[in-house]
VEXFIDO-841347 format. One record per residue (C-alpha): residue number from 1; x, y, z; residue in one letter. Coordinates in steps of 0.25 Angstrom, whole numbers. Example, Ala and Ser with C-alpha at 12.3 -4.5 7.8 and 13.67 -1.06 7.14 Angstrom:
1 49 -18 31 a
2 55 -4 29 s
! end
This chain:
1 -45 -19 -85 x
2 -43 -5 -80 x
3 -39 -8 -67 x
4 -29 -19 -71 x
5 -24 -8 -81 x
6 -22 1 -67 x
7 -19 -9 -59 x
8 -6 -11 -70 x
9 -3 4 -71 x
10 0 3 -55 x
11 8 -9 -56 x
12 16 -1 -67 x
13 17 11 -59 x
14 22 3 -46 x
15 33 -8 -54 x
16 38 4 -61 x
17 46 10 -48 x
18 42 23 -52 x
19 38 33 -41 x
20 26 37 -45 x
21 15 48 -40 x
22 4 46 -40 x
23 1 32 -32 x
24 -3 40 -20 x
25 -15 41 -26 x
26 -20 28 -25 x
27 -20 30 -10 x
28 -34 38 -12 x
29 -40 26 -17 x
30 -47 17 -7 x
31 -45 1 -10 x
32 -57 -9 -12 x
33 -60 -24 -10 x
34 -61 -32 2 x
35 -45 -26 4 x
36 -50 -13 6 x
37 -47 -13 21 x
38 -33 -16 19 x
39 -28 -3 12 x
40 -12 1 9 x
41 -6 12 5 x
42 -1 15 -9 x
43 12 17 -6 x
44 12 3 1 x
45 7 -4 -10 x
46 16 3 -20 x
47 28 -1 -10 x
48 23 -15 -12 x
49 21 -16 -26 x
50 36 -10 -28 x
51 43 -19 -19 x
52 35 -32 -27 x
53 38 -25 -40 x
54 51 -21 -37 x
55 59 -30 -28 x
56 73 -28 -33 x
57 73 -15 -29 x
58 64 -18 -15 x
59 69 -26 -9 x
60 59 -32 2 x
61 61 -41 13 x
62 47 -46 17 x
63 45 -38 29 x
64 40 -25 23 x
65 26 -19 24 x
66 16 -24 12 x
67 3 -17 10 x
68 -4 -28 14 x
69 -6 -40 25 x
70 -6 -54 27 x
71 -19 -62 26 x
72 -25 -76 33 x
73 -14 -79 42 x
74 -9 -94 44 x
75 -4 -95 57 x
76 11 -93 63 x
77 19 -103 55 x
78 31 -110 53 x
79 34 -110 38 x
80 40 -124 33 x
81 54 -127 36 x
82 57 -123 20 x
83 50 -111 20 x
84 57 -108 32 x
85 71 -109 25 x
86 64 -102 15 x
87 61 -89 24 x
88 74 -91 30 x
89 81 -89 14 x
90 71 -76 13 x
91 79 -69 24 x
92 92 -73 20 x
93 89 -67 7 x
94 81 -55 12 x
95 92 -51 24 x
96 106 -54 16 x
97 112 -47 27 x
98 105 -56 39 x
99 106 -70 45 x
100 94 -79 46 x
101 92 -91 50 x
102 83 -103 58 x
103 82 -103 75 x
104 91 -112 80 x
105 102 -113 70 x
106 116 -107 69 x
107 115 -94 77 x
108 123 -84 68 x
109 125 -71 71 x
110 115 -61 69 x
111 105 -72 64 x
112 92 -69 62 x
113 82 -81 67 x
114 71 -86 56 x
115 60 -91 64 x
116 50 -101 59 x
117 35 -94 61 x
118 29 -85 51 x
119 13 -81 49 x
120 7 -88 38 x
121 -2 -80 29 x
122 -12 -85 18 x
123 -14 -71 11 x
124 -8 -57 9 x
125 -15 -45 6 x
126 -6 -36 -3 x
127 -13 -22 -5 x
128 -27 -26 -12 x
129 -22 -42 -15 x
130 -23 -55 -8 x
131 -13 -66 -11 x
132 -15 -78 -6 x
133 -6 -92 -2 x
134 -5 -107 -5 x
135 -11 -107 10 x
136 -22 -99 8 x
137 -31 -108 -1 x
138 -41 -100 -1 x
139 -32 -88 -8 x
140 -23 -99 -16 x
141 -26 -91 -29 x
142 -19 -77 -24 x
143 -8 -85 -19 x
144 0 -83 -33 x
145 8 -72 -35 x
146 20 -66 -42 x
147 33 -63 -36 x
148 45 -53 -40 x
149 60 -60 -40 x
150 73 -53 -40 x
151 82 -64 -49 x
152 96 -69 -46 x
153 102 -62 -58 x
154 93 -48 -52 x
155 81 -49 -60 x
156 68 -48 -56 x
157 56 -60 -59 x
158 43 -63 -56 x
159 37 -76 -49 x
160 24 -82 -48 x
161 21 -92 -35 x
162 11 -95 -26 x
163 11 -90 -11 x
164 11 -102 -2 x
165 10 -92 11 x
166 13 -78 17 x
167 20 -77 30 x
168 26 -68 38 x
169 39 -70 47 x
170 47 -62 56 x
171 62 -62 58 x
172 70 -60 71 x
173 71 -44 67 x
174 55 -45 69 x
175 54 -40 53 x
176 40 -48 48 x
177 42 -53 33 x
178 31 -54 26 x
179 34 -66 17 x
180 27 -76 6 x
181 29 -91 3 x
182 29 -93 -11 x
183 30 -105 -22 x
184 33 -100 -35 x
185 31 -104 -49 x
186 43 -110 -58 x
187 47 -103 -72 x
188 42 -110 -83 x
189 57 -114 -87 x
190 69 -116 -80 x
191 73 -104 -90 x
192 63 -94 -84 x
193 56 -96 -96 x
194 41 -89 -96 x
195 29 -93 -105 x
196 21 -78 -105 x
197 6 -78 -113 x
198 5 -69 -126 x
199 -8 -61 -131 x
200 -9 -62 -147 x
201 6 -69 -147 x
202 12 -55 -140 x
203 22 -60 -131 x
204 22 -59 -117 x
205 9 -48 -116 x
206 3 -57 -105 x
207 10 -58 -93 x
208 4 -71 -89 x
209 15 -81 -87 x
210 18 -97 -87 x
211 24 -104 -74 x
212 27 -118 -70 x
213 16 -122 -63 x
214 25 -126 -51 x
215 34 -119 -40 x
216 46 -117 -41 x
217 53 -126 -26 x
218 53 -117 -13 x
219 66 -106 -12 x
220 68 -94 -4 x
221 60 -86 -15 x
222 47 -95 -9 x
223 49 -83 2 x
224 46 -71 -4 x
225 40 -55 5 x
226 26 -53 -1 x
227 31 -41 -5 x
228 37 -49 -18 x
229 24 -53 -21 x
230 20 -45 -33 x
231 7 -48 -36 x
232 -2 -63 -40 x
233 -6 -72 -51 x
234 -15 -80 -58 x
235 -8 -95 -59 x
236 -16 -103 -70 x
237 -11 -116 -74 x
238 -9 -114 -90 x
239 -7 -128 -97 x
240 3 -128 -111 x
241 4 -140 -121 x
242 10 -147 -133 x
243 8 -159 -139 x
244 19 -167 -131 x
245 15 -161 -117 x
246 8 -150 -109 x
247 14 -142 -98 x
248 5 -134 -87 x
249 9 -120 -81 x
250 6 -109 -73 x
251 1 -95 -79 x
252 4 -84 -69 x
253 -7 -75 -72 x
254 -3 -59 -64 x
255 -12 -52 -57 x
256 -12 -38 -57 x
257 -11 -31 -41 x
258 -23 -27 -36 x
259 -25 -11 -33 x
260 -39 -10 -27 x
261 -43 5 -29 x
262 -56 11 -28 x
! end
């Protein structure tokens, strides 16, 4: 209990966007666990956990630095013809200002070529955590995660979904974009309706949340940089009925980051 209750006055500290001393102080304490090797700096991981927290006001492209490293490499890949259209719509979006597009097609000027051959990961290490993929079996249970949204109408939402992979690409400018493959889970109602559980019929004091337990078709928003992952879940399958019928769903259970300290 006490660590979770530190590990929630850091998460306050880091989503608050204040500029806070005293964080440097962390850099004393040595990490422990199997990740212990695999050591970052504060200030890396505080840059990460405000870019996932904060992604109105930083803006990332994908092609960042993260205090971390991709895990259990696949092989060099083409990714499927819609998940290349996919990656194709991230740049367009990402670069507003640039022209991307498939080799041998309409040769506009100052183009930039897409080509189809990424490296295909199973895992991701971010600071002390591992998520795994859909094609990492082995890790299917860390392949859950949430996900921060910026809105049409500006505000900003939070997603659950499930990694399918991790990949990197690199475009013609040779910037590497560190990139996920995500399915993610529909509202409960078209009306964004959300079912939230309650302690001793206090409204909303748990954050656990009810989801359709399906995804939600392939879009552009299947592509997403790692660093708008912002942090994983716990998916159990949570069952409501009536008399006339009974309707399944998914409960999206948060887990806190990890901040191994010693």
């Amino acid at each position: 209990m006490r660590r979770l209750m530190a590990e929630a006055q850091i998460n306050d500290i880091v989503s608050s966007g204040l500029e806070v001393k005293g964080l440097e102080l962390l850099e004393s304490r040595s990490s422990v666990g199997s990740l212990s090797d695999n050591e970052f700096s504060t200030e890396e991981m505080y840059r990460f956990l405000l870019n996932s927290r904060n992604i109105a006001k930083s803006p990332i492209t994908g092609c960042e630095e993260f205090p971390g490293e991709f895990l259990q490499q696949q092989s060099e890949n083409r990714l499927d013809e819609s998940i290349y259209d996919l990656l194709i719509e991230y740049y367009k979006d990402t670069y507003i200002n640039s022209i991307f597009r498939k080799p041998f097609t309409d040769d506009l000027p100052d183009s930039i070529i897409v080509i189809n051959k990424v490296n295909q990961y199973g895992r991701c290490q971010i600071g002390a955590e591992i998520f795994g993929s859909a094609a990492s079996p082995r890790h299917i249970k860390s392949s859950f995660i949430v996900a921060k949204f910026i809105n049409r109408d500006g505000s900003v939402d939070t997603y659950p979904g499930q990694v399918q992979h991790f990949f990197e690409h690199t475009i013609s400018q040779n910037s590497t974009h560190k990139l996920a493959y995500v399915r993610w889970y529909k509202f409960v109602s078209s009306t964004k309706v959300r079912y939230h559980f309650s302690i001793d019929d206090d409204a909303e004091t748990c954050n656990v949340e009810l989801w359709e337990n399906n995804f939600y078709p392939n879009g552009r928003d299947s592509i997403i940089p790692i660093h708008n992952i912002l942090g994983r879940f716990i998916p159990i399958k949570y069952k409501i009925s009536d008399r006339s019928n009974a309707k399944e769903y998914l409960a999206v259970i948060p887990v806190n980051r990890k901040f191994h300290l010693r």
